[in-house]
C-alpha positions as CSV (number, residue, x, y, z in Angstrom):
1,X,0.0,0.0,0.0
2,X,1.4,3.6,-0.8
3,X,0.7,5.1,2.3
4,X,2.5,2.5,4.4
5,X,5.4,3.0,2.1
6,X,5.1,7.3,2.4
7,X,5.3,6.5,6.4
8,X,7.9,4.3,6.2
9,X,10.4,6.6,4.5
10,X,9.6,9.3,6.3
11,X,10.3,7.6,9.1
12,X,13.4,6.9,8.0
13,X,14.1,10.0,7.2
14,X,14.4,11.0,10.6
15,X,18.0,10.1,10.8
16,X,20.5,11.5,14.3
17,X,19.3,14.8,13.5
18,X,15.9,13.7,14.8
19,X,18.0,12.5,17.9
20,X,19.4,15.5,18.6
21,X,16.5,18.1,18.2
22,X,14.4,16.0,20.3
23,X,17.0,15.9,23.1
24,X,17.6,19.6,22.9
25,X,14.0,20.4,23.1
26,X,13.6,18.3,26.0
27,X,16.4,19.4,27.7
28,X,14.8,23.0,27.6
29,X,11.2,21.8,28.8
30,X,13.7,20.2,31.9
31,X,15.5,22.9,32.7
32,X,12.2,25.3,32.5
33,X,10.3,23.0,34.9
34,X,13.4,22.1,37.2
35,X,13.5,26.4,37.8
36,X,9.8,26.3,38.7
37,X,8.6,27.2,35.3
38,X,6.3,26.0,32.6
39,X,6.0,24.2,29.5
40,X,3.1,25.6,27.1
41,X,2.0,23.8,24.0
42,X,-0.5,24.7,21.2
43,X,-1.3,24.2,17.8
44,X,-5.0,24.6,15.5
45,X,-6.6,21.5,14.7
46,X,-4.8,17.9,15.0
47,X,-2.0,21.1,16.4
48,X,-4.3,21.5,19.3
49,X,-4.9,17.8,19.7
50,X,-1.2,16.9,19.6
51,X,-0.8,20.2,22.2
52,X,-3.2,18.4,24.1
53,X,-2.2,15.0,24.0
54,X,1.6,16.0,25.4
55,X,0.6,18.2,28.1
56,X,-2.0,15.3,29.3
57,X,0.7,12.9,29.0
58,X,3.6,15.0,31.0
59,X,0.6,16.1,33.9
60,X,-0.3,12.5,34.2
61,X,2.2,9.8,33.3
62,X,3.4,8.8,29.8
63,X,5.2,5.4,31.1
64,X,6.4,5.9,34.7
65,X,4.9,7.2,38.2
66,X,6.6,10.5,38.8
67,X,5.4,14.2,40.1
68,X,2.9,15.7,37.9
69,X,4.5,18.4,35.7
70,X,3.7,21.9,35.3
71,X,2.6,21.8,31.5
72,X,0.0,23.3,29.5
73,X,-2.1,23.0,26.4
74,X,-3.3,27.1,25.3
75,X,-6.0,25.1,23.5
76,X,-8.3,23.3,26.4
77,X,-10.1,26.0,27.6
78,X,-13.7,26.8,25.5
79,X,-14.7,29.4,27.3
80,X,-11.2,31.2,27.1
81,X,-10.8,30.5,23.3
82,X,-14.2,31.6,22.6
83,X,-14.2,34.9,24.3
84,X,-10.6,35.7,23.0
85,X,-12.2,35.1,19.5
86,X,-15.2,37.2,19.7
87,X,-14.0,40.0,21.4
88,X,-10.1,40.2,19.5
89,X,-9.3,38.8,15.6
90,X,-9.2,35.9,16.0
91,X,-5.3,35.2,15.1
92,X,-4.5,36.9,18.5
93,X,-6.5,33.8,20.2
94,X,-2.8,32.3,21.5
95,X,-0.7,35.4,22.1
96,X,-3.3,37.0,24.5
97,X,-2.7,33.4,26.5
98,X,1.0,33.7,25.8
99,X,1.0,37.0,27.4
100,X,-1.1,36.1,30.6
101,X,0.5,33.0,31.3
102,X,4.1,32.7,30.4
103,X,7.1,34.4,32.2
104,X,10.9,34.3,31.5
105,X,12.8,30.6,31.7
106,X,9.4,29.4,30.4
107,X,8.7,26.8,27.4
108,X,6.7,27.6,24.4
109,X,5.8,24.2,21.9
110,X,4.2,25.7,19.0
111,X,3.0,23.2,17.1
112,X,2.1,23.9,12.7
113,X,2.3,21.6,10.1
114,X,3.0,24.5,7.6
115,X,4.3,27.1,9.8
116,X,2.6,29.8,8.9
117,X,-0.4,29.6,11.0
118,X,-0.9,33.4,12.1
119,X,-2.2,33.0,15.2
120,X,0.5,30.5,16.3
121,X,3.2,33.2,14.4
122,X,1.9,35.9,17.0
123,X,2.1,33.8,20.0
124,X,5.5,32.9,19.3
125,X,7.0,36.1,19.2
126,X,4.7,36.9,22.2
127,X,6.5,34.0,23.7
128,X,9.7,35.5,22.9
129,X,9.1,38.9,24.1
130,X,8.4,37.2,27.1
131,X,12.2,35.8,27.5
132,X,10.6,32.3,26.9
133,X,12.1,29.7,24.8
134,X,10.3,28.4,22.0
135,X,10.2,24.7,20.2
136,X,8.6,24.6,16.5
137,X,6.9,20.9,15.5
138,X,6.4,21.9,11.8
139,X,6.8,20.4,8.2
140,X,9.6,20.2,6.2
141,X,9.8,23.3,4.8
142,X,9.5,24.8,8.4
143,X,7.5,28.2,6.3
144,X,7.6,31.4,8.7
145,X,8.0,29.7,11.9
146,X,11.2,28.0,12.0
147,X,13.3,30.7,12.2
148,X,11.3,32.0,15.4
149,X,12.7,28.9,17.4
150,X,15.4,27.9,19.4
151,X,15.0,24.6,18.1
152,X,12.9,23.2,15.3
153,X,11.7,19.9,14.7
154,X,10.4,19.6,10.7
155,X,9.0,16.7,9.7
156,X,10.8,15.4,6.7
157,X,7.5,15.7,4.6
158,X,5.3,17.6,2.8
159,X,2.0,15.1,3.3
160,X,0.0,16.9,6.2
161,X,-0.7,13.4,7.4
162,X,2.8,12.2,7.2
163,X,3.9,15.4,8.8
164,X,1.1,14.7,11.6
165,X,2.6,11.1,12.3
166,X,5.7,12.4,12.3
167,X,5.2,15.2,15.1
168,X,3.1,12.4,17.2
169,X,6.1,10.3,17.5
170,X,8.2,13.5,18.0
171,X,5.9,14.4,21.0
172,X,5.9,11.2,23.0
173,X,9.9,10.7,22.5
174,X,10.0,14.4,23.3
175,X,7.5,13.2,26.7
176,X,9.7,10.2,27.3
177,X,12.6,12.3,27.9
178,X,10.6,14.7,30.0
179,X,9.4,12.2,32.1
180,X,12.6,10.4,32.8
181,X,14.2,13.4,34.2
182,X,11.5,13.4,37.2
183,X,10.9,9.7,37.8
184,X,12.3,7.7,40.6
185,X,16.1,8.5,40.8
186,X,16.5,11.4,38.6
């Protein structure tokens, strides 16, 4: 089947600089919650469910018992959302959160299969005002957001739903390594 085929190579595409961008965005979400900071995700769409996913995962448990973590999807909150998008244009729906939630040290995941989502554009250089450090989950072509991040993960694809698989094994190696650094004898 052709689709099996697409997943496999991009899969294999991944290569030691997958390795290596995971570990370095991981090592910022650890060093942000290790000062008493945060970790922020968000995304539109399977975005916001991936945002979701992760921050469920890293508050609860991905494989092991450890302390919750102090992590956040900007995308869980209806009432929030819905307000921000009625009473401000819509693309400012993030940055408004960005603004009231995140401080210095902090982690921003912004998650866009194209990159060029504006609303998730705004909240990153919200982010970044901020002092806070930002990760970028995007395609291959990384568009206007990867060069907004200190570290960018791009999917080696340009198939939204290769690109999508590709960021969901991103996030839970990306929660793995989270998790390990507060489980039992870390």
């Amino acid at each position: 089947m052709r689709r099996i085929e697409e997943a496999q190579q991009t899969f294999a595409a991944l290569g030691d600089d997958f390795v290596a961008v995971v570990q370095e965005a991981a090592t910022m979400a650890i060093r942000a919650l290790r000062e008493g900071g945060g970790v922020y995700l968000l995304g539109n769409g399977g975005s916001a469910a991936d945002a979701q996913h992760w921050a469920a995962e890293l508050v609860g448990r991905y494989l092991a018992e450890r302390p919750p973590l102090n992590v956040h999807a900007l995308t869980v909150n209806s009432s929030t959302t819905s307000a921000l998008v009625n009473d401000y244009p819509p693309e400012e729906v993030f940055q408004r959160q960005v603004r009231a939630h995140m401080r210095k040290g902090d982690v921003l995941v912004a998650i866009s299969t194209s990159g060029n989502s504006a609303n998730v554009l705004l909240a990153v250089e919200a982010a970044r005002e901020k002092g806070a450090q930002v990760v970028g989950v995007t395609g291959e072509g990384g568009g206007a957001l990867a060069p907004l991040c200190n570290v960018v993960f791009r999917a080696p694809s340009a198939d939204t739903p290769r690109i999508q698989e590709a960021h969901l094994f991103f996030g839970h190696c990306f929660c793995e390594l989270v998790e390990n650094a507060f489980s039992a004898g870390n």
